[in-house]
BAFI-3210 file (N, C-alpha, C; in Angstrom, 3 decimals, decimal comma, padded with zeros to 6 digits):
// residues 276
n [1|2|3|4|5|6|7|8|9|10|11|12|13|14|15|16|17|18|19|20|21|22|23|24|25|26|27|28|29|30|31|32|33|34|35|36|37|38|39|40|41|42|43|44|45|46|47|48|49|50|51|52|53|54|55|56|57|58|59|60|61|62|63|64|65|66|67|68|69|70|71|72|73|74|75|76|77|78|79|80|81|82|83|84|85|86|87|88|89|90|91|92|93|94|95|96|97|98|99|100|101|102|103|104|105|106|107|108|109|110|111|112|113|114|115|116|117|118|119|120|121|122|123|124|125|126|127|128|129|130|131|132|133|134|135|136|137|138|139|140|141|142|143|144|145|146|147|148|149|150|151|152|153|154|155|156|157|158|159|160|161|162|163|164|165|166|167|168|169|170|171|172|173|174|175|176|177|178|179|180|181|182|183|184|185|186|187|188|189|190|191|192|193|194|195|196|197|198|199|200|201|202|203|204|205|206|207|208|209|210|211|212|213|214|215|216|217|218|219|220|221|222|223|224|225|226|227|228|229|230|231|232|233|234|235|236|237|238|239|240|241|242|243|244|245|246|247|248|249|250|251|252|253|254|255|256|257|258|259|260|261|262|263|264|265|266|267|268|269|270|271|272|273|274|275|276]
n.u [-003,978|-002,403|-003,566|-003,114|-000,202|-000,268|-002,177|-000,396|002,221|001,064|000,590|002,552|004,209|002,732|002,968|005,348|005,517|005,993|003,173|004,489|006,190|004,409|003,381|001,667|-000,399|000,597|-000,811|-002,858|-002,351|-001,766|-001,060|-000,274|002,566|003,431|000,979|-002,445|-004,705|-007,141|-006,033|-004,013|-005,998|-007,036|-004,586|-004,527|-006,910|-009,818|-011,841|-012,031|-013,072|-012,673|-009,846|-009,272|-010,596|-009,114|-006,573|-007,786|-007,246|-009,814|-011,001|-011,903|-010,538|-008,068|-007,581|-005,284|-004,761|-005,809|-003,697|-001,528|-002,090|-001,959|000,645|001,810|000,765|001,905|004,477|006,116|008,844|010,133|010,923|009,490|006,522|006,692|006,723|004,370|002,505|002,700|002,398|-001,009|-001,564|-001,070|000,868|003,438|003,690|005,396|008,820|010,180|008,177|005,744|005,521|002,864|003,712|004,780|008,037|009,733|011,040|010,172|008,454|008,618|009,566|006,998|005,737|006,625|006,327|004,345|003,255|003,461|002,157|002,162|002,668|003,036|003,841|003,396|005,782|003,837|001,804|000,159|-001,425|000,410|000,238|-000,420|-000,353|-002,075|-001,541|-001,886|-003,877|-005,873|-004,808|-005,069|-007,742|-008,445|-007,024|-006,206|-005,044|-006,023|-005,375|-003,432|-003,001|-005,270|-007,560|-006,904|-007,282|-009,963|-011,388|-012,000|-013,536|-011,500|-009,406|-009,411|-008,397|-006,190|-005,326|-006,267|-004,988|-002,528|-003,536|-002,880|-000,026|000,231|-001,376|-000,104|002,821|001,676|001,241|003,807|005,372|003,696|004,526|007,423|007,531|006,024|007,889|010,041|009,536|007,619|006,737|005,097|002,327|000,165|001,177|000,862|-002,201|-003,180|-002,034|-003,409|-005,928|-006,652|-005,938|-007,491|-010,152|-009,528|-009,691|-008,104|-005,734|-005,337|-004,443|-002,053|-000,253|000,680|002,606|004,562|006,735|009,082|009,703|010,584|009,165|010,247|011,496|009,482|008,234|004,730|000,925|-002,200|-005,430|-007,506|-010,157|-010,967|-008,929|-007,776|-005,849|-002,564|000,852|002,812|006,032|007,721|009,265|010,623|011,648|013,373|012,847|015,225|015,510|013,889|011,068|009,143|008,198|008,795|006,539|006,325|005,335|005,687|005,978|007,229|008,808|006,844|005,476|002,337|001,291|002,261|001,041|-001,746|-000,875|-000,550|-003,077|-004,157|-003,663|-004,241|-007,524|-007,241|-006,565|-008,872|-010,934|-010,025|-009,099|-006,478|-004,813|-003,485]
n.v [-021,473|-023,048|-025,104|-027,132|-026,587|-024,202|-024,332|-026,217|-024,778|-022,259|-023,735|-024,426|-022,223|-020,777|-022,339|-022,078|-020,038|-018,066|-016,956|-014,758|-014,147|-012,301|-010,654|-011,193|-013,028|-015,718|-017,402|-020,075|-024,106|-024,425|-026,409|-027,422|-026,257|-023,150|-020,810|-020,303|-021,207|-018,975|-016,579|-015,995|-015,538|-013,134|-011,847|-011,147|-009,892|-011,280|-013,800|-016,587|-018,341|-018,866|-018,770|-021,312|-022,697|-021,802|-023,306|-025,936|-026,426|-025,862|-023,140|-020,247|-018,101|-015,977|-012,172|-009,942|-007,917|-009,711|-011,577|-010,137|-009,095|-011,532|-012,094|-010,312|-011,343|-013,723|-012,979|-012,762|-012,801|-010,540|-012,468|-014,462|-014,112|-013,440|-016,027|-017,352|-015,366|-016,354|-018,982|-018,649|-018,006|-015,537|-012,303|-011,426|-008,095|-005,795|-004,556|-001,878|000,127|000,808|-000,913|-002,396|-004,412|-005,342|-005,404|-007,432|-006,966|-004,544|-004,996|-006,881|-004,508|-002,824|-004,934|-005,192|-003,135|-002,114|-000,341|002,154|004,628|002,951|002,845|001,547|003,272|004,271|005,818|007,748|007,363|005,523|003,514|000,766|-000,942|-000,801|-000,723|-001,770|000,481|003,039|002,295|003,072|005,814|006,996|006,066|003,404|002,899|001,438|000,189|002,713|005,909|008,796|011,159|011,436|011,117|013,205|015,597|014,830|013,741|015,662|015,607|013,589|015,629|016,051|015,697|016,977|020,200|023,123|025,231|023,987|023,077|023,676|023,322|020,840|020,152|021,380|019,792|016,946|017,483|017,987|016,349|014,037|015,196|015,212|011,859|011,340|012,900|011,662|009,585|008,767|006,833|004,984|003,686|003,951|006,447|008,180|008,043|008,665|011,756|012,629|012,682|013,839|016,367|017,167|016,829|018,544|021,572|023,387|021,468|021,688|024,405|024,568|022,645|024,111|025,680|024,729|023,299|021,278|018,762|016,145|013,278|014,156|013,611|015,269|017,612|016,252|017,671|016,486|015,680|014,182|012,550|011,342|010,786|013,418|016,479|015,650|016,010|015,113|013,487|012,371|009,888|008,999|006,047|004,398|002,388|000,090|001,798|003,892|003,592|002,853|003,346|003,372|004,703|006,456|007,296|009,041|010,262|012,298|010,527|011,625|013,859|015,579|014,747|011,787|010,597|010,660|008,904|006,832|006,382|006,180|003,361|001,697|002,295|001,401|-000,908|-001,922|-001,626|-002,333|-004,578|-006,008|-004,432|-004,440]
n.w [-018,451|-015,433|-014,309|-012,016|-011,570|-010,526|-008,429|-006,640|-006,299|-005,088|-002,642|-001,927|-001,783|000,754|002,551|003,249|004,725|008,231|010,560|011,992|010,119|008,312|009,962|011,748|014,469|016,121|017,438|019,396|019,170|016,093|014,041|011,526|009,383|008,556|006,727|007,420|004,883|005,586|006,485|004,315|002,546|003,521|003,938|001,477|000,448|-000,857|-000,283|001,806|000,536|-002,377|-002,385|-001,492|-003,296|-005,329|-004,618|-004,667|-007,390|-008,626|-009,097|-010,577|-013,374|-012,253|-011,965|-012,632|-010,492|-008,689|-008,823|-008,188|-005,754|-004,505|-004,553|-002,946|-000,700|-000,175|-000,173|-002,535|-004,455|-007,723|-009,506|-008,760|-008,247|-011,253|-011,789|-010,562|-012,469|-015,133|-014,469|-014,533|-016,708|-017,380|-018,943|-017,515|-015,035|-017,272|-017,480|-016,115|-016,067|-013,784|-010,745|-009,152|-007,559|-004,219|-002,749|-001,345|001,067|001,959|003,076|004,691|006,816|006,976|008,270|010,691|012,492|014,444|015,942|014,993|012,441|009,143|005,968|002,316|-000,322|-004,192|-006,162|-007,468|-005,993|-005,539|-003,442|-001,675|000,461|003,745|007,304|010,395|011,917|010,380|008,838|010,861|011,434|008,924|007,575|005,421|002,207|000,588|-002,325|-003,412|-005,280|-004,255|-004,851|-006,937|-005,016|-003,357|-005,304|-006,738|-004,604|-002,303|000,410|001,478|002,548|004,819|006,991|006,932|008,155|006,975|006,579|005,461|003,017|000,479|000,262|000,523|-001,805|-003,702|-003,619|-004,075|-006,614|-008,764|-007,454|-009,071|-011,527|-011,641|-011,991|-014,158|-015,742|-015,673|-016,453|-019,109|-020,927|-019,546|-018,479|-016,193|-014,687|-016,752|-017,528|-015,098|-015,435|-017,602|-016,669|-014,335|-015,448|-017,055|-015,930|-013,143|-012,315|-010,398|-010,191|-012,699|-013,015|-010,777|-012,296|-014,449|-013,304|-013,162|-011,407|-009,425|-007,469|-004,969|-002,982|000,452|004,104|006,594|009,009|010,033|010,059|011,104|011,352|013,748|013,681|016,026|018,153|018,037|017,115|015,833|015,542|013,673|012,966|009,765|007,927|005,296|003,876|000,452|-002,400|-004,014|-007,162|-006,484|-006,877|-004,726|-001,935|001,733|004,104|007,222|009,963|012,886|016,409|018,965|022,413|024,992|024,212|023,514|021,498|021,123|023,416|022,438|019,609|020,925|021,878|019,647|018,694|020,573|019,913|017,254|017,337|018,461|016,537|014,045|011,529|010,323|007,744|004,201]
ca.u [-003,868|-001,940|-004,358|-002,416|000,519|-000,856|-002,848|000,556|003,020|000,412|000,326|003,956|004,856|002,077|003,537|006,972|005,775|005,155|002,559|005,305|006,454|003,623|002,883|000,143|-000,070|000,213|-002,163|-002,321|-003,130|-001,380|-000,746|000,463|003,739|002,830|-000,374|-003,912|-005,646|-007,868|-004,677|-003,386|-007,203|-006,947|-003,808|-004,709|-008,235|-010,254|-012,245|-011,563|-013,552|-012,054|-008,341|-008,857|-011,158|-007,489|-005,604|-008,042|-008,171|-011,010|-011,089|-012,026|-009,578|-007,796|-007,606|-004,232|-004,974|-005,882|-002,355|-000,704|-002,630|-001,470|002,078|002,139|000,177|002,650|006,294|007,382|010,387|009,928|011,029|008,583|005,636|006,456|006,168|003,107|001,498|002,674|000,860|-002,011|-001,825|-000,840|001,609|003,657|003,789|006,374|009,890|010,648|007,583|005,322|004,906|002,397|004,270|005,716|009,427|009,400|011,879|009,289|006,848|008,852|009,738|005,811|005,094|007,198|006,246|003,149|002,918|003,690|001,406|003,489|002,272|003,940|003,150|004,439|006,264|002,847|000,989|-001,074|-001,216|000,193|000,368|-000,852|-000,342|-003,050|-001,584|-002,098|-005,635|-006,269|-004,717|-006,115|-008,698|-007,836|-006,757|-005,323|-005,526|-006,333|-004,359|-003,947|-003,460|-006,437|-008,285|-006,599|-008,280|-011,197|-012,620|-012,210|-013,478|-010,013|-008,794|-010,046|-007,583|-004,938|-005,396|-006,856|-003,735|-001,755|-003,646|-001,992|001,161|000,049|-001,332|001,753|003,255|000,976|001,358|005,539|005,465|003,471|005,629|008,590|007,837|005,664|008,589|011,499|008,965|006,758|005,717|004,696|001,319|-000,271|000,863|000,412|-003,581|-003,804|-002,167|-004,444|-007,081|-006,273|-005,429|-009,044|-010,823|-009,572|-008,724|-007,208|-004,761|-004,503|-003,561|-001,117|000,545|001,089|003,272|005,849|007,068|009,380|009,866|011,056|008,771|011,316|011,139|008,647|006,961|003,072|-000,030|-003,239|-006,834|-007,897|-011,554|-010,765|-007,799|-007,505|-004,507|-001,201|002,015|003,763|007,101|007,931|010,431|010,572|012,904|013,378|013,229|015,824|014,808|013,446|009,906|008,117|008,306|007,444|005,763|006,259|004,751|006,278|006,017|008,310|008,341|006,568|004,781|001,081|001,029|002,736|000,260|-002,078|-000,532|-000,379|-004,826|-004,857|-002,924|-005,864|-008,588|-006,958|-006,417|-010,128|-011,717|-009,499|-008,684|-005,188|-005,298|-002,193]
ca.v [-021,512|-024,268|-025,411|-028,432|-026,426|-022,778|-024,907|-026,775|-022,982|-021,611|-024,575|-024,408|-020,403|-020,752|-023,511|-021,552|-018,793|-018,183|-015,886|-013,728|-013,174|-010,948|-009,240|-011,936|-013,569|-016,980|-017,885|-021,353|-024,939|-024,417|-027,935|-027,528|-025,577|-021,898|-019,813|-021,139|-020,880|-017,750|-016,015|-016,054|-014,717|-012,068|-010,822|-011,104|-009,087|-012,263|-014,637|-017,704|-020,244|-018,444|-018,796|-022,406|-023,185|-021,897|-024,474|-027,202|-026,881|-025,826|-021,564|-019,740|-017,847|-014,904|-011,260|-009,508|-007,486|-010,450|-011,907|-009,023|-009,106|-012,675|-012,444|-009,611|-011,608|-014,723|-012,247|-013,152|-011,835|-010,338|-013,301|-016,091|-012,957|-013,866|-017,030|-017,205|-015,276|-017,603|-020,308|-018,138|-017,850|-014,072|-011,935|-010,783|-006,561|-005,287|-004,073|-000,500|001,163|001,667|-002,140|-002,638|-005,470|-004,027|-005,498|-008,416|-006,388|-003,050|-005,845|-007,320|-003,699|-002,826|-006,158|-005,166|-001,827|-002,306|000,968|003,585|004,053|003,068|002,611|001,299|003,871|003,865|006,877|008,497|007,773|004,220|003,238|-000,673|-001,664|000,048|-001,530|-001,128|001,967|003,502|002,432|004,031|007,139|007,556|005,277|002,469|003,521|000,448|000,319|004,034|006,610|009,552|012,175|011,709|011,584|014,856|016,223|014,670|013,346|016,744|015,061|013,477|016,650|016,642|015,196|018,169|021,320|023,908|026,316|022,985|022,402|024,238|022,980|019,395|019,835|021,566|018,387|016,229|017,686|018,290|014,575|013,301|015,597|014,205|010,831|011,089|013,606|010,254|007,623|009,011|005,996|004,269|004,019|004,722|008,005|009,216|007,758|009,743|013,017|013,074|012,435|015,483|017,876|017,488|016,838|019,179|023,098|023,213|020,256|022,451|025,714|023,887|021,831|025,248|026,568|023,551|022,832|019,780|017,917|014,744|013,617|014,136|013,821|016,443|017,490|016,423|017,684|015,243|016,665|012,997|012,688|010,691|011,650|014,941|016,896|015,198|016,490|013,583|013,170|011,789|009,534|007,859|004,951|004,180|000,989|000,112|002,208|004,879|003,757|003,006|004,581|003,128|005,984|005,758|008,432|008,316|010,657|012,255|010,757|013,045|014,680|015,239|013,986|010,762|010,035|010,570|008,249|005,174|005,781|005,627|002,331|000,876|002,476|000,367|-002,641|-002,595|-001,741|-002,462|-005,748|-005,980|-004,576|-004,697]
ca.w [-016,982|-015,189|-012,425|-010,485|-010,938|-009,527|-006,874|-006,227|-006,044|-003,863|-001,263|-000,909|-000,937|001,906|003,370|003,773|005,514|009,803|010,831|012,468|008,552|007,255|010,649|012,287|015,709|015,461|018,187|020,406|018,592|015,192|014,131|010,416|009,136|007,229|006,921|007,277|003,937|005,533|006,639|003,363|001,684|004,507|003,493|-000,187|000,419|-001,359|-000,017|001,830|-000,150|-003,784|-002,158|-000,898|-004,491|-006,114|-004,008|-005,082|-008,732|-009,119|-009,002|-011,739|-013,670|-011,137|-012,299|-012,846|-009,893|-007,472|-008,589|-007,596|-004,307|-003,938|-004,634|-002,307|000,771|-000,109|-000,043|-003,721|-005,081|-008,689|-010,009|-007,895|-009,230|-012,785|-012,230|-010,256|-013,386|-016,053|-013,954|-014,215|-018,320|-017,956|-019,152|-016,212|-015,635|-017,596|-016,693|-016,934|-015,856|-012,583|-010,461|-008,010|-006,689|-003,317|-002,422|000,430|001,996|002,631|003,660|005,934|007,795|007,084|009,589|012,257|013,054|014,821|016,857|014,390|011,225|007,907|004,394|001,248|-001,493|-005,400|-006,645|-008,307|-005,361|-005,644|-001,952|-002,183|001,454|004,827|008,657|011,149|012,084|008,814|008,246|011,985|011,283|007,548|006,711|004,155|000,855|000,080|-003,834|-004,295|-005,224|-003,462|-005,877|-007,266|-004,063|-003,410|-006,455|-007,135|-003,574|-001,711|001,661|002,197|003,199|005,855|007,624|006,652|008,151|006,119|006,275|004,919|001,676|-000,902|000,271|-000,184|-003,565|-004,760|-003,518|-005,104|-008,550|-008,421|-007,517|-010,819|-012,792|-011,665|-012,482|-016,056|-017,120|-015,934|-017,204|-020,269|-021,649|-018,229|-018,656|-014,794|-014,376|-018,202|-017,556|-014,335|-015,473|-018,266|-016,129|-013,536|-016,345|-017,773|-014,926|-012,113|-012,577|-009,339|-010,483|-013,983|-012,748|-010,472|-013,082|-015,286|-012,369|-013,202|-009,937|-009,425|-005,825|-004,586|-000,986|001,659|005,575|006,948|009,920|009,357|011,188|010,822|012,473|013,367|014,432|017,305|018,884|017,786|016,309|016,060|014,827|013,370|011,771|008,571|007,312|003,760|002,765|-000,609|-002,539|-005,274|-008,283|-005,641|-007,465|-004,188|-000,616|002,773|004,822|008,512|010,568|014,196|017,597|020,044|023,519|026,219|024,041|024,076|020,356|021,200|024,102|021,372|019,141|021,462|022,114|018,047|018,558|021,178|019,121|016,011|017,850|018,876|015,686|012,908|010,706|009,715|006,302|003,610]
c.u [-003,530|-002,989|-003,368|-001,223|000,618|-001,420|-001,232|001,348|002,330|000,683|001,651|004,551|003,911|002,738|005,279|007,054|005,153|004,044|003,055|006,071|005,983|002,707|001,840|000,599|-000,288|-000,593|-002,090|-002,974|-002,860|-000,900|-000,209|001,386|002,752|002,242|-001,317|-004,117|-006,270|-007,015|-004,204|-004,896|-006,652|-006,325|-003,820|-005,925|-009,307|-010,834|-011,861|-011,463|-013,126|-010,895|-008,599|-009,576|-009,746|-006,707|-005,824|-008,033|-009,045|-011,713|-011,088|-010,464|-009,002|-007,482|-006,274|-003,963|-005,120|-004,659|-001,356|-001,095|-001,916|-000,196|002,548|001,907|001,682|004,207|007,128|008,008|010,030|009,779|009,952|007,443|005,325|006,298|004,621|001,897|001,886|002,019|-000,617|-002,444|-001,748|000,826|002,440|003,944|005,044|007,648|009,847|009,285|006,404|005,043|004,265|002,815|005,128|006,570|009,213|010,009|010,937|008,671|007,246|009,402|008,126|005,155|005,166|006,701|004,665|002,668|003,391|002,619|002,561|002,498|003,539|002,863|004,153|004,587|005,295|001,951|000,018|-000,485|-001,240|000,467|000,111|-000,945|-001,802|-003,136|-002,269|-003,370|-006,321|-006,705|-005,298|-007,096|-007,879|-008,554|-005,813|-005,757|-005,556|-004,953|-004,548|-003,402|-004,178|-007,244|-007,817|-007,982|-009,622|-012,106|-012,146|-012,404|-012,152|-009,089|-008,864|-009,412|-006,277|-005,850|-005,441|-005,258|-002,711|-002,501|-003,065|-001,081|000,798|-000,705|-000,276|002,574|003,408|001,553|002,639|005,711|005,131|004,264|006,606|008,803|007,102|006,898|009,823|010,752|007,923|006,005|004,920|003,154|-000,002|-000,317|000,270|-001,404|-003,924|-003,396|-003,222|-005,837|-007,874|-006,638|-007,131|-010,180|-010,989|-008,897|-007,845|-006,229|-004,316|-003,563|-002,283|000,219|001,095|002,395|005,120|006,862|007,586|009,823|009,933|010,270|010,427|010,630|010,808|008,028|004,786|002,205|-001,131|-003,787|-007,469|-009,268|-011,759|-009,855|-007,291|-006,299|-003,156|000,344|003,226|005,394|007,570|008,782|010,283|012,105|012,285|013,533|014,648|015,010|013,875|011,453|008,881|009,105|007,637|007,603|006,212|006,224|005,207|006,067|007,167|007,976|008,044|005,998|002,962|000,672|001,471|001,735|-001,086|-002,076|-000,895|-002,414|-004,979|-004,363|-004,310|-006,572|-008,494|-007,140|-007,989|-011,249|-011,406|-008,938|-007,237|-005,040|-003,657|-002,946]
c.v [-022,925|-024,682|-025,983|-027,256|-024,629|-023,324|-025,203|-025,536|-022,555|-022,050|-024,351|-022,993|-020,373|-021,222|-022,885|-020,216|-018,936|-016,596|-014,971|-012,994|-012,164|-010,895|-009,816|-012,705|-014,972|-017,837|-019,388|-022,763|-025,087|-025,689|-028,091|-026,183|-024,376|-021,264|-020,446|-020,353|-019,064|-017,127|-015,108|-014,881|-013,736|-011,407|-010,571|-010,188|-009,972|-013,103|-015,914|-018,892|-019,761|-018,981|-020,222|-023,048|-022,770|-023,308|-025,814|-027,169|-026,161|-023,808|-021,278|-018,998|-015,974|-013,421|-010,880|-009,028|-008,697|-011,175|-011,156|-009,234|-011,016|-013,079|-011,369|-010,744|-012,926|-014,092|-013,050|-012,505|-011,212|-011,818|-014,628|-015,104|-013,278|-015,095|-017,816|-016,542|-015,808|-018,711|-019,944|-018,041|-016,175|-013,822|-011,574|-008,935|-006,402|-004,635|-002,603|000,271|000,288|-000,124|-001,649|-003,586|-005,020|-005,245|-006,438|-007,594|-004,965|-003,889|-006,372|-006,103|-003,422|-003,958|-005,695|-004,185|-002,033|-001,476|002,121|003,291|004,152|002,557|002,418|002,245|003,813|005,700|007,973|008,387|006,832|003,725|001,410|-001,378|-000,662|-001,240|-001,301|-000,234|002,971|003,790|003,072|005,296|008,066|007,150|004,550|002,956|002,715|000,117|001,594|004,616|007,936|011,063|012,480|011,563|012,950|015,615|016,020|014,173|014,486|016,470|014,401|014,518|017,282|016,518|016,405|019,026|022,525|024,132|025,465|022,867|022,434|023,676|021,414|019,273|019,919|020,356|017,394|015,988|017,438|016,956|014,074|013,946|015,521|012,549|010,440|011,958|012,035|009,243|007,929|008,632|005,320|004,760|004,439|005,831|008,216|009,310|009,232|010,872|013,446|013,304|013,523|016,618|018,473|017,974|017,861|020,488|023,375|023,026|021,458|023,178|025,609|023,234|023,017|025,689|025,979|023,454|021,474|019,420|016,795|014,769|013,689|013,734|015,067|016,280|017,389|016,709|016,618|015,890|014,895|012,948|012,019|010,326|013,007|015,282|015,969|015,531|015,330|014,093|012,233|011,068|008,523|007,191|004,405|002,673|001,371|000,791|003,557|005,193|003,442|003,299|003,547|004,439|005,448|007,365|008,262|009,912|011,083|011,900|012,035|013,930|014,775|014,055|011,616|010,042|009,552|009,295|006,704|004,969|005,814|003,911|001,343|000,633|001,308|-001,142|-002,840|-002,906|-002,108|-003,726|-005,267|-006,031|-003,868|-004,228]
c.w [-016,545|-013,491|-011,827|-010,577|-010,188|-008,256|-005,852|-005,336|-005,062|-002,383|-000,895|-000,826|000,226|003,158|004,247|004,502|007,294|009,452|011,441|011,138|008,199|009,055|011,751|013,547|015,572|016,009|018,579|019,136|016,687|015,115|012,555|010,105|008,418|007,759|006,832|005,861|003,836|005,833|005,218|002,198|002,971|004,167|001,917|-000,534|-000,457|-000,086|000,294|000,756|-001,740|-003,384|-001,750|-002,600|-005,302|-005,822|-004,539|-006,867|-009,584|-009,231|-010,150|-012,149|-012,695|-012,032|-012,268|-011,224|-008,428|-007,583|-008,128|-006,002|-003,526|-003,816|-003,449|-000,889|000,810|000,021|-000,850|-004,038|-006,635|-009,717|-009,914|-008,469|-010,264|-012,803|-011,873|-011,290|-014,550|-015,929|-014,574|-015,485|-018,169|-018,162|-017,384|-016,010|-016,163|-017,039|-016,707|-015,997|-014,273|-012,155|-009,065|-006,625|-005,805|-002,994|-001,039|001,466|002,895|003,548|005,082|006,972|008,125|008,629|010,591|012,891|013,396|015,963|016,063|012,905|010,176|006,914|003,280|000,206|-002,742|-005,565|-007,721|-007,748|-004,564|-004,444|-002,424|-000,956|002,784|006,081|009,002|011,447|011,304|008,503|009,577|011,807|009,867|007,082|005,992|003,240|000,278|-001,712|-004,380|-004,433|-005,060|-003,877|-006,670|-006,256|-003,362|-004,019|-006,632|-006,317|-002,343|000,184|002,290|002,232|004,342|007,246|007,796|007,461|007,384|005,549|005,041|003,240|000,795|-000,959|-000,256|-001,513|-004,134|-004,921|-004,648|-006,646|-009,277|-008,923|-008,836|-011,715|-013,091|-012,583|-013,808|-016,731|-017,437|-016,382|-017,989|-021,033|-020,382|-017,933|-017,351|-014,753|-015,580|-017,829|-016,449|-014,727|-016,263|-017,893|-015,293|-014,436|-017,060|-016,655|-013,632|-012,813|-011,421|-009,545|-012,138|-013,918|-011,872|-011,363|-014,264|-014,190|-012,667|-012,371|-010,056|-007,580|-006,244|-003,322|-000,289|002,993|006,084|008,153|009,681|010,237|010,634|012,293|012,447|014,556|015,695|018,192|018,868|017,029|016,888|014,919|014,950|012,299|011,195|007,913|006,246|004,033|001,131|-001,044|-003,847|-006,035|-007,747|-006,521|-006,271|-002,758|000,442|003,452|006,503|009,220|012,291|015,173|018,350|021,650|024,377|025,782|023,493|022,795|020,246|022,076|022,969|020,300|019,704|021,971|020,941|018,174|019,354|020,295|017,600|016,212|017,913|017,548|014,407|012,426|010,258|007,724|005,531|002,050]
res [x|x|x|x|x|x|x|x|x|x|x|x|x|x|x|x|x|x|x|x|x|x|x|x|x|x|x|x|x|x|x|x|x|x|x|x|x|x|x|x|x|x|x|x|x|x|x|x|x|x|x|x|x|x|x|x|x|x|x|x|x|x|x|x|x|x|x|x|x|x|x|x|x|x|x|x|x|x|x|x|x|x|x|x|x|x|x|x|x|x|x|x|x|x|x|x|x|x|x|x|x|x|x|x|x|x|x|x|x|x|x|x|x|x|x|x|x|x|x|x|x|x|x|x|x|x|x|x|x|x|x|x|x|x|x|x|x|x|x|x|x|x|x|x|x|x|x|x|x|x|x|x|x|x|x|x|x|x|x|x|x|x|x|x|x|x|x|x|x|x|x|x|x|x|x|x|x|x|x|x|x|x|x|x|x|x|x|x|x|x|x|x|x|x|x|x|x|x|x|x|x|x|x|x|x|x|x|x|x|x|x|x|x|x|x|x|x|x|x|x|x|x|x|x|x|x|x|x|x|x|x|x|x|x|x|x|x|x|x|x|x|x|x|x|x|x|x|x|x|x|x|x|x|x|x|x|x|x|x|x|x|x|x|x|x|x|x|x|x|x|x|x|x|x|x|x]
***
């Protein structure tokens, strides 16, 4: 692990970003260029005094997982990624199969949209970025993945409408079988199908049916405990490599769902942290 020069990399991908970059208000009395320190832990999900003990030196050694989280909050490119975990004395993730590392480019549409809910998800499911909207309208599920909370945490369904379930398992399942049949060795999905196949009969008798899908753009309902029903529609964009998805859930003016929409947007603003 290169301390001075991971402390160093940090201070200046910080240093090169506004708080209008990754989505943040930049508020009165700003007197140095960038992101404050806590800014930067904020959007990383870490701790100030860990993320400013990096800067000095002096931080223990960072987890695979909190470099990922940090190359995301900082909007590195694949390339600035790998080198941020060479600093770090790790390998960097491999080419070819499933990255957590979401695309500056999602990140920077993710920012903007700050009245519709949008999520960055990966092509098997692992939720790798969510607005405020997002964590409003679903809870944060930032990290999980949501074909196995399908399956195996039953309470997040609660959000679907009964009538809807089936259809969104089928989904679900289609989806992973798409991408363990195009990526076989790619060790994410393989872990979770195996994981499903044992674990859930539901998910078994499903996955016998051999069903293939791609998500598309759909009309969605969502039973939300504090606005009530809203019938949202759906539109995916794709990244290069069509391995991750941003989500963006949006409204038609004038309609009751849209009014709807803009008191989840309050309700978010009042109670919700800006979570990525």
């Amino acid at each position: 692990m290169d301390r001075t020069g991971l402390a160093d990399y940090l201070r200046r991908a910080r240093a090169r970003l506004t708080p209008s970059d990754v989505g943040l208000n930049a508020g009165p009395r700003r007197r140095t260029p960038g992101l404050r320190r806590e800014e930067v832990a904020q959007l990383a999900g870490m701790s100030t005094d860990y993320y400013t003990r990096l800067e000095q030196r002096r931080g223990s050694h960072p987890s695979r997982q909190m470099l990922t989280a940090l190359a995301r909050a900082l909007r590195l490119t694949d390339v600035e990624r790998d080198h941020l975990f060479h600093l770090a004395g790790e390998e960097p993730p491999r080419p070819g199969g499933s990255s957590d590392h979401v695309r500056p480019g999602l990140l920077l549409i993710l920012d903007r949209l700050h009245d519709l809910p949008a999520s960055v998800l990966s092509d098997w499911g692992e939720v790798l970025a969510q607005n405020t909207m997002a964590v409003a309208l679903t809870g944060d599920h930032a990290g999980a993945n949501l074909i196995r909370r399908w399956f195996m945490e039953p309470g997040t369904r609660n959000l679907a409408p009964p009538e809807n379930h089936e259809q969104h398992g089928r989904a679900h399942v289609a989806s992973l079988r798409t991408v363990t049949t195009a990526r076989p060795d790619d060790p994410g999905p393989a872990a979770l199908l195996s994981e499903l196949r044992s674990r859930s009969r539901e998910f078994e008798a499903l996955w016998a049916e051999h069903d293939v899908v791609v998500r598309r753009p759909s009309p969605k309902r969502f039973v939300h405990p504090v606005v009530g029903v809203l019938d949202l529609d759906c539109e995916v964009l794709l990244s290069d490599g069509h391995s991750q998805q941003l989500i963006v859930h949006s409204a038609r003016p004038g309609t009751p769902t849209y009014e709807r929409l803009e008191l989840l947007r309050v309700v978010g603003l009042q109670n919700l942290a800006p979570s990525r």
